[in-house]
N, C-alpha and C positions, 0 to 999 in steps of 0.2 A: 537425552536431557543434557543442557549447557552446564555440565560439571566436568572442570578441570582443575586436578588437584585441592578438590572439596572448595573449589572458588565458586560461587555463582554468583552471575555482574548482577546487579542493580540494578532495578526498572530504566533509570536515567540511562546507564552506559548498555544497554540492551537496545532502546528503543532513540539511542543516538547515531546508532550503525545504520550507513546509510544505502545497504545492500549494495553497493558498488562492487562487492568481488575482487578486490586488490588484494584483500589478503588470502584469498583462493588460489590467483595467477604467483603470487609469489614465496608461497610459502613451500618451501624444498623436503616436506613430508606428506605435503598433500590433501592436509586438515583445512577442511574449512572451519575456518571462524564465524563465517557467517549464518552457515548451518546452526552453527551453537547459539549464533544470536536471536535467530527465528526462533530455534528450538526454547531459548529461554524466552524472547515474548511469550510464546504460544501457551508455557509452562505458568508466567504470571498471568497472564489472563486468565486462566482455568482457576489459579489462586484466588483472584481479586474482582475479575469482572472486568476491568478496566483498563482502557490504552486511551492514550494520549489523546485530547480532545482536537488537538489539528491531524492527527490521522483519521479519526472520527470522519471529522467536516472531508478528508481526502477521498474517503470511498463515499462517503454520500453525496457529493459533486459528481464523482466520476458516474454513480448510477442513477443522478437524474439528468446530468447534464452532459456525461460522457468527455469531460473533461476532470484534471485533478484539484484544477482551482481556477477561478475566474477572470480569464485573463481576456475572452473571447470578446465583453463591448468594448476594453481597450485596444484589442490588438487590431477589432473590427472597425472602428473609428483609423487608425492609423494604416492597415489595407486601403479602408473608401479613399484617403486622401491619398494615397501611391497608384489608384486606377487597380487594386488588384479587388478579386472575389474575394467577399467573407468567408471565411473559417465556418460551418456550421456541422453538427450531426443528425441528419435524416435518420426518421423513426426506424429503418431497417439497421442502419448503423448504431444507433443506440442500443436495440436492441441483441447486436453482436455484442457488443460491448458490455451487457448487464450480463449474457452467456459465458462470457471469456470471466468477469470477475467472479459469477458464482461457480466456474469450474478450477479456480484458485485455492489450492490447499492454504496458501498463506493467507487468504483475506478471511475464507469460510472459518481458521480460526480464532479470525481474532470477534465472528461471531456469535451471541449466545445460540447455542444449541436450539436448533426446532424454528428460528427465524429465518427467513428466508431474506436476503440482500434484496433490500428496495422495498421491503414492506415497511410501512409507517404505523 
C-alpha cells in the first residue's frame, strides 16, 4: 500500500505520475515511488471504482485500435504526402496487442473484477 509516513497522495497526485521511473533511477535507497504510485491507484480504484476518464478513453483505443490515442488519420495524411506507408495494425497485431494488455497487472487493475478488456 502507498503509505508513507501515514501520507497517502491523492487521486490527483497519484494519477499525475507519469510512470517515467526518474524517481526509481535516482533515488540512493532504492524506493520506488512509483511503485507506491500504482500501488495507490490500484488502492483507489478498489475504493471508488473510478480512474480518470482520459485513461479510460487510453485503454479503450489501445484495445480497439491498438493505438493509445488517435493520431494515425493525422500522422496517415502527413506519411501519404512524404511518399511514406501508412501506420496501421493488422488483425494478428492487434490481436497481440489486446494479449499483452490483458497480461498487464497494471491495466487488469484498474478493471472491474470479472470483465474482461475489450468487452463492451
Amino acid at each position: 500500500m502507498a503509505v508513507v509516513s501515514g501520507v497517502i497522495p491523492t487521486s490527483e497526485e497519484a494519477w499525475s505520475c507519469s510512470t517515467c521511473a526518474n524517481c526509481v533511477e535516482r533515488c540512493p535507497r532504492g524506493v520506488s515511488a512509483m511503485d507506491a504510485m500504482l500501488s495507490t491507484r490500484e488502492l483507489l480504484f478498489e475504493r471508488s471504482g473510478e480512474i480518470p476518464q482520459d485513461r479510460k478513453a487510453m485503454i479503450e483505443s489501445i484495445m480497439s485500435t491498438g493505438f493509445a490515442f488517435d493520431f494515425a488519420n493525422d500522422l496517415n495524411k502527413i506519411r501519404r504526402a512524404l511518399g511514406l506507408s501508412e501506420v496501421t495494425v493488422d488483425a494478428e497485431n492487434l490481436k497481440q496487442i489486446r494479449d499483452l494488455v490483458e497480461q498487464s497487472d497494471p491495466l487488469r487493475s484498474l478493471r472491474p473484477q470479472g470483465k474482461r478488456a475489450g468487452a463492451r
